[in-house]
N, C-alpha and C positions, 0 to 999 in steps of 0.2 A: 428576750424571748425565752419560754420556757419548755419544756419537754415535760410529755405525762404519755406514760404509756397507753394511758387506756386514749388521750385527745391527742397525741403526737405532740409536736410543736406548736405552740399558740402567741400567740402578741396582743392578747387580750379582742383579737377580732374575732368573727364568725367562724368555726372550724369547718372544715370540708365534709365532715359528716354532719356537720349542721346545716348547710348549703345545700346537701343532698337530700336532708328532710325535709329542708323545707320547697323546693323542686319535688317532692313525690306526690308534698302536700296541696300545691298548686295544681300538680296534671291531675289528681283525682277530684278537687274542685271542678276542673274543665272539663274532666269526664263526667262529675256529672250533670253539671249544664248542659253538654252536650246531649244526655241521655234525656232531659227534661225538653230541651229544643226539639229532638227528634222526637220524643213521645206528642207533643203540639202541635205540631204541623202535621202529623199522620192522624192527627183525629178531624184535620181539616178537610173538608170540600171544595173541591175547583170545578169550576165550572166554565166551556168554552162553546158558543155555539158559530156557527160557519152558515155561508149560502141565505144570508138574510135571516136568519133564525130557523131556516125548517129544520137543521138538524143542531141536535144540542146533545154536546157528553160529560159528565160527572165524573170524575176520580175522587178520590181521598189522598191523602198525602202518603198513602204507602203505596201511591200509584197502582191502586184498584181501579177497574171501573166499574161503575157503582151505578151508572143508568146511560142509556143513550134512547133520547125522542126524537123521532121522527115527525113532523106535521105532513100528516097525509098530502098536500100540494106537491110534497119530494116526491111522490114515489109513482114515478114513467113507467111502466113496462117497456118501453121504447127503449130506456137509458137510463139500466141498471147500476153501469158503470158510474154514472156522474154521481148518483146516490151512493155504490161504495168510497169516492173518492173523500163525498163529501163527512162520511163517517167517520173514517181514517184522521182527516185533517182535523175534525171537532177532537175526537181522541187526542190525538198526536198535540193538540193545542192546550186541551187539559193539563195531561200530563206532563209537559213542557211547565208550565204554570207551575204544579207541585215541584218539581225540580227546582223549580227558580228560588219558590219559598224554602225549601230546604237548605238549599246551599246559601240563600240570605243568611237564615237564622244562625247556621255552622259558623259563614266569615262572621258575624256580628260576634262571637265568643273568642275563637280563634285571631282574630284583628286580620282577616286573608291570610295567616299564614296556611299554605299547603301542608296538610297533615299526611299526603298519601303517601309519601318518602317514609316515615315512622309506622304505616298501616293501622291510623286511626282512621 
């Protein structure tokens, strides 16, 4: 085993400053797959319709919404309510959807590891 000031002590293996490069060099890899993943899916459209098809809502994967149809049959004056309900739920099913594709695309790079402990 040898000493060198500028590599410390070496045994002809991988130095600890070369172990750290090459770990900088892997996480900015995954950063940016990760930024390519998220940029894909946010250019995506989801679509979720509820109540037999009358009402139908659109997101994009940055969880916009991006349209909601109503077919005229929904819309009671009687029962305003059931038509809020059923707006919400098409929503609320969209955007569920984008989430799910999101966090697929995430674990698929990450291998599930939880990244929110590190605040990736």
């Amino acid at each position: 085993m040898g000493y060198s000031a500028r590599r410390g002590f070496t045994n002809g293996k991988v130095s600890g400053v070369q172990r750290q490069a090459e770990m900088q060099q892997k996480i900015a890899e995954m950063q940016e797959q990760m930024n390519a993943t998220q940029e894909a899916v946010e250019a995506q459209e989801f679509t979720a319709s509820v109540g037999g098809g009358v009402v139908e809502a659109k997101v994009n994967g940055k969880k916009e919404v991006l349209a909601v149809t109503i077919q005229p049959e929904a819309v009671d004056p009687e029962d305003v309510e059931m038509l809020q309900d059923l707006v919400v739920s098409a929503v609320n099913e969209a955007l569920r959807q984008a989430g799910e594709a999101m966090d697929k695309g995430m674990a698929g790079i990450t291998g599930g590891l939880n990244l929110g402990a590190f605040g990736l």
